[in-house]
C-alpha positions in Angstrom: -16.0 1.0 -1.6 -16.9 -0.3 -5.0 -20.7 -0.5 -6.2 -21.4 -3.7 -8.1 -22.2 -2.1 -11.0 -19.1 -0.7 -11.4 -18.0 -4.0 -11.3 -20.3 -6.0 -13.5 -20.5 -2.8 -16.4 -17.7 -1.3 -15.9 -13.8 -1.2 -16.3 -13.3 -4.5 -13.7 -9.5 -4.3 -14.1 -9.4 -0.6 -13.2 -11.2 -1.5 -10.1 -9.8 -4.8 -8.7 -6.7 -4.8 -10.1 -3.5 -4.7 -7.9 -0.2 -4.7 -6.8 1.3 -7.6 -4.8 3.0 -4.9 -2.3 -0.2 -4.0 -1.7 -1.9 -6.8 0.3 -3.4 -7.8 2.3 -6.3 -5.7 1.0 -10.0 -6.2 1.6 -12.8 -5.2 -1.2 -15.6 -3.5 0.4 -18.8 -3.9 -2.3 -21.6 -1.1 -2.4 -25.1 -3.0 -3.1 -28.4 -4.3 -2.2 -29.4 -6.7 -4.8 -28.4 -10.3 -3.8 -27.7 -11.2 -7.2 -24.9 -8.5 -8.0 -23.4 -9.0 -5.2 -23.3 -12.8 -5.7 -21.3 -11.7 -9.5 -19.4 -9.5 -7.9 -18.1 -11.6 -5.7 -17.1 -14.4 -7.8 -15.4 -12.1 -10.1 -13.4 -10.8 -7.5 -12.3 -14.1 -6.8 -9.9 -14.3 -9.6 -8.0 -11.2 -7.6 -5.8 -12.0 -4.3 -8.8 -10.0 -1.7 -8.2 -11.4 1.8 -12.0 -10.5 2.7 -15.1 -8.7 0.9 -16.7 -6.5 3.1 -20.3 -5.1 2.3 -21.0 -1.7 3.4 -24.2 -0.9 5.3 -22.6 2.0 6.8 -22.3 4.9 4.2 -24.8 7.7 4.7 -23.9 9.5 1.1 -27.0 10.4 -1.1 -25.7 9.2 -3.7 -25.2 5.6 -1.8 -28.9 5.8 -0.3 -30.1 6.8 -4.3 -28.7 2.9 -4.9 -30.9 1.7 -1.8 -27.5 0.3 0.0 -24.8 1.8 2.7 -26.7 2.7 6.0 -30.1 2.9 4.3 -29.1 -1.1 4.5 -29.6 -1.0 7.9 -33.7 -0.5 8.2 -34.2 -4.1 6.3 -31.9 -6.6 7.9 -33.8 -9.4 6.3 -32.5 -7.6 2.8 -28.9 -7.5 4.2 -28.8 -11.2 4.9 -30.1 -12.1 1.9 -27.0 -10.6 0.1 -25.0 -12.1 3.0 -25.7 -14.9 2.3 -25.3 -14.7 -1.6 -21.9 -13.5 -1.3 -21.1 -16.0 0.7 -22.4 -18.9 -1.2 -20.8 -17.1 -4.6 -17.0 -17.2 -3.0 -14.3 -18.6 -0.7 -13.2 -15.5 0.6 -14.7 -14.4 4.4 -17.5 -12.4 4.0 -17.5 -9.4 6.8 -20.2 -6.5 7.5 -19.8 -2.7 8.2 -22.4 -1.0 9.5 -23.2 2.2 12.1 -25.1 1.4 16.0 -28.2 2.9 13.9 -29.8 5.0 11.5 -31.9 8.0 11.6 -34.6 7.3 14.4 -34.3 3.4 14.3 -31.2 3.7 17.3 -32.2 1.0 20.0 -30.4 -1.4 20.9 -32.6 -3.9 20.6 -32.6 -2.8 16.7 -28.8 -2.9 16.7 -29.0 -6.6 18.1 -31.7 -7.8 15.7 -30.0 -6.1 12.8 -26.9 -8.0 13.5 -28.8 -11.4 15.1 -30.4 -11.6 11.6 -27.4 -10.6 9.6 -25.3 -13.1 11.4 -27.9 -15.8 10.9 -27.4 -15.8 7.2 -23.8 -16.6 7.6 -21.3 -13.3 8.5 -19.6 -13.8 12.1 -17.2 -10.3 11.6 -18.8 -7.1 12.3 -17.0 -3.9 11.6 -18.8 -1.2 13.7 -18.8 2.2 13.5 -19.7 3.8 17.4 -22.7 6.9 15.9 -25.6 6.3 14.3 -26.2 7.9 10.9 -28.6 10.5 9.9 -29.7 10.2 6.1 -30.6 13.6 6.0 -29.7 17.1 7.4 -26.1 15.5 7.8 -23.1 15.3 5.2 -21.0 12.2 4.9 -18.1 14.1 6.5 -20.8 15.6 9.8 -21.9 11.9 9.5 -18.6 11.2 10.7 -17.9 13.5 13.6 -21.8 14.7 14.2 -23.6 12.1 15.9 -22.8 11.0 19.5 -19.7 8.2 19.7 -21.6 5.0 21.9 -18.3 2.7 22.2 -20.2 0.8 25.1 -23.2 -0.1 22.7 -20.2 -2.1 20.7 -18.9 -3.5 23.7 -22.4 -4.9 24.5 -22.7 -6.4 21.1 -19.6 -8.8 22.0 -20.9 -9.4 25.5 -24.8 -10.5 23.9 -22.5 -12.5 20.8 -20.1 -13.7 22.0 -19.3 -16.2 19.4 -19.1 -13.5 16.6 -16.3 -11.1 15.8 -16.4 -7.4 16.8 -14.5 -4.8 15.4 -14.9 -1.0 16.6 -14.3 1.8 14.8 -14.9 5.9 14.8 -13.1 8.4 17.0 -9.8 6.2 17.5 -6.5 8.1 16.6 -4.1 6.5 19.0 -2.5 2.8 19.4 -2.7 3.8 23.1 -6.5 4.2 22.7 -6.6 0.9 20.4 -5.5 -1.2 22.9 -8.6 0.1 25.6 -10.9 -1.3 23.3 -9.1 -4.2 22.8 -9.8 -5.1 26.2 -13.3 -5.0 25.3 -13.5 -5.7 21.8 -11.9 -8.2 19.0 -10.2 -5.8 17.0 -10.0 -1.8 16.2 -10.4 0.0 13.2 -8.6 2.8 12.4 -9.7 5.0 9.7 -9.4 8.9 9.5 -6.1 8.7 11.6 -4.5 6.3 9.6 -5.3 7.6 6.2 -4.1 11.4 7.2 -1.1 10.3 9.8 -0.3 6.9 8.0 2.7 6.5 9.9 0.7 5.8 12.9 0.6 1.9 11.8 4.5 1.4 12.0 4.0 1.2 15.2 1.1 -1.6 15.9 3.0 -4.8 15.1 5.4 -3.9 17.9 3.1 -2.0 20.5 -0.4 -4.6 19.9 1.4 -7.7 18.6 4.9 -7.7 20.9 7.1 -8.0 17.2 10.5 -6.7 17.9 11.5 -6.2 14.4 12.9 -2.9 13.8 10.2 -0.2 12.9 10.9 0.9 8.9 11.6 4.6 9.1 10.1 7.0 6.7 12.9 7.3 4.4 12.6 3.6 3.6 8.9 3.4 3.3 9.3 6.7 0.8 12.1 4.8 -1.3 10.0 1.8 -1.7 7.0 4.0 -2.5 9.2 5.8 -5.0 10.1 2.4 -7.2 6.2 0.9 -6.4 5.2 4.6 -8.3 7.4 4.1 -10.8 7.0 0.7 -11.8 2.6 1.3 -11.7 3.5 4.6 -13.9 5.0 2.3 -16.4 1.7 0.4 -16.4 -0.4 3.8 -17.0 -1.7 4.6 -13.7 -1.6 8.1 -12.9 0.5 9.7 -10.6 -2.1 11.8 -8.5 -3.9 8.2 -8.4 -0.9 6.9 -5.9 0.6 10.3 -4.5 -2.8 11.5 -2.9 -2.6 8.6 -0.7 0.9 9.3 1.1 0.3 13.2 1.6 0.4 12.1 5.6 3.6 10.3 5.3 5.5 13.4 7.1 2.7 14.7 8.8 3.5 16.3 12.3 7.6 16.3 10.8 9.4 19.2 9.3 8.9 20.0 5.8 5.4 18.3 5.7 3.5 21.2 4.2 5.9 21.3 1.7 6.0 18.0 0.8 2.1 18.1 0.9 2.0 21.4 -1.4 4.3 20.4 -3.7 2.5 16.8 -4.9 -0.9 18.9 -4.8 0.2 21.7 -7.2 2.2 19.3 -9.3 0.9 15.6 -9.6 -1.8 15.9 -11.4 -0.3 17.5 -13.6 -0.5 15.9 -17.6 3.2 16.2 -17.8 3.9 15.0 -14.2 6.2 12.4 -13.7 7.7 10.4 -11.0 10.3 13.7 -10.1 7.3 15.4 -8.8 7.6 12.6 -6.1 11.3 12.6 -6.0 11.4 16.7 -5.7 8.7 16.6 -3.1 10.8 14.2 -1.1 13.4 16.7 -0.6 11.6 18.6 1.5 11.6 16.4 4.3 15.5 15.8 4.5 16.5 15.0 7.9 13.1 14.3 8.9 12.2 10.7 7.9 14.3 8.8 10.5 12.6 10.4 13.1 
C-alpha cells in the first residue's frame, strides 16, 4: 500500500516506478479524501498498473490516524465517494479490499450494505479478506490470524451479487485449498503464503489454469533474479530493497536457512553488493531443481 500523500508530496518515482519484469502489478492507494485519490490516480496513469486497488482493510494505527484502511469501512457513503473519484480520474479498473467487518459493526447485513453502496458508485471487484478487524486491542499481525475466518459470509456475497466480482482471501496456503473456493468464489488471494513460500505460485498456471508449459525451477528464477538485481543496482536501488523479497525462494529445501541468514546479515550492508546474492545462492546447490 501507498498513502496518497506519499504520492502527491513525495518522491512519486521512488514509489511507482518499475521494472517491466515486474508486471503485472496492481497499486493499492491508502486514503479517504476523494480528491487525492482522484490525483493519485491520474498520476499513476503514466506508470504500466494493471488495476488500483484502495484499501479499506488495514487495521494499523497509523492507517486509522489517516482516517482510511478498515476504519473505511464504518462510512461506506465516504468509500464510494472516492470510488467513484478514482474512477472518473483514470482508465485503469478500480478494485476494493476490505475485511467482512470492523470492530462491533460485523452483520451481514452491514457487509452487504457496505459493498451494495460501494458497488453503486462504480467498483464491481471485491477483494475480501474472511475476519473482521478490531481497531483496537489487536496488532496488525493478531489482526491477521485473531479474529474468527467466515469464508461462507464471502461465499454469500457472490450468491446476493452476483453480477460483481469476488475475490477471497485470509487463511489460504495451498493451490489445493484455492481451488475449493474457486468453486464458490471468482478468484483467491493469496497473501502470507505466497510472500514467505513464493514458490508456491509456479504451480497455479498448470494446477488452476490447465498450462502445460514446463514449471521454471528455482535455479532459473534465482538466475534471472540475479541479472534483474543487478541491472536495478545499477540504477541505485538498494540491495536489501529486492533481496528481502525472495528470502522464501528455498523455503522448505536444503540450505534455506542459510541462504535466508546470509542475505539478512549481509545485504544491507553499505558495502553490499550483488555477491551477497551470488554467495547466498550457493547455499542451496542441488536444491533448486527440486
Amino acid at each position: 500500500m501507498i498513502t496518497t500523500g506519499a504520492i502527491l508530496y513525495g518522491d512519486t518515482e521512488r514509489h511507482l516506478a518499475m521494472s517491466a519484469q515486474e508486471q503485472p502489478v496492481a497499486l493499492q492507494l491508502g486514503g479517504s479524501d476523494p480528491k487525492d485519490l482522484a490525483a493519485a490516480c491520474k498520476i499513476a496513469d503514466d506508470y504500466a498498473y494493471s488495476e488500483i486497488n484502495l484499501n479499506c482493510g488495514c487495521p494499523s494505527d497509523r492507517v486509522q490516524n489517516g482516517m482510511f484502511g478498515a476504519v473505511m469501512m464504518k462510512n461506506a457513503e465516504i468509500t464510494a465517494n472516492c470510488v467513484a473519484a478514482m474512477i472518473d480520474a483514470t482508465t485503469l479498473p478500480v478494485t476494493v479490499k476490505h475485511r467482512i467487518g470492523v470492530d462491533d459493526f460485523d452483520s451481514y447485513d452491514f457487509l452487504c450494505q457496505f459493498v451494495g453502496t460501494v458497488a453503486a458508485s462504480g467498483c464491481s471487484t471485491f477483494l475480501v479478506h474472511a475476519r473482521k478487524a478490531w481497531l483496537q486491542g489487536l496488532s496488525p499481525k493478531q489482526n491477521r490470524e485473531v479474529p474468527e475466518l467466515n469464508y461462507d459470509r464471502v461465499y454469500q456475497l457472490k450468491k446476493d451479487f452476483p453480477d460483481l466480482e469476488f475475490i477471497i482471501n485470509g487463511g489460504i496456503s495451498t493451490l489445493d485449498e484455492s481451488v475449493t473456493h474457486l468453486n464458490n468464489i471468482d478468484g483467491v488471494m493469496l497473501g502470507r503464503e505466497a510472500y514467505t513460500n513464493p514458490y508456491i505460485l509456479s504451480q497455479v498456471d498448470r494446477i488452476i489454469y490447465g498450462d502445460e508449459k514446463p514449471i521454471k525451477t528455482r535455479e532459473k528464477i534465482a538466475e534471472e533474479f540475479v541479472e534483474y538485481v543487478d541491472n536495478e543496482m545499477a540504477k541505485g536501488v538498494k540491495l536489501n530493497a529486492m533481496t528481502r523479497h525472495i528470502l522464501g525462494l528455498y523455503h522448505g529445501m536444503p540450505g534455506a536457512r542459510q541462504f535466508r541468514r546470509h542475505i539478512s546479515e549481509n545485504a544491507h550492508k553499505s558495502a553490499a553488493t550483488i555477491d551477497v546474492l551470488i554467495n547466498a545462492l550457493k547455499f542451496t546447490s542441488g536444491a533448486s531443481t527440486r
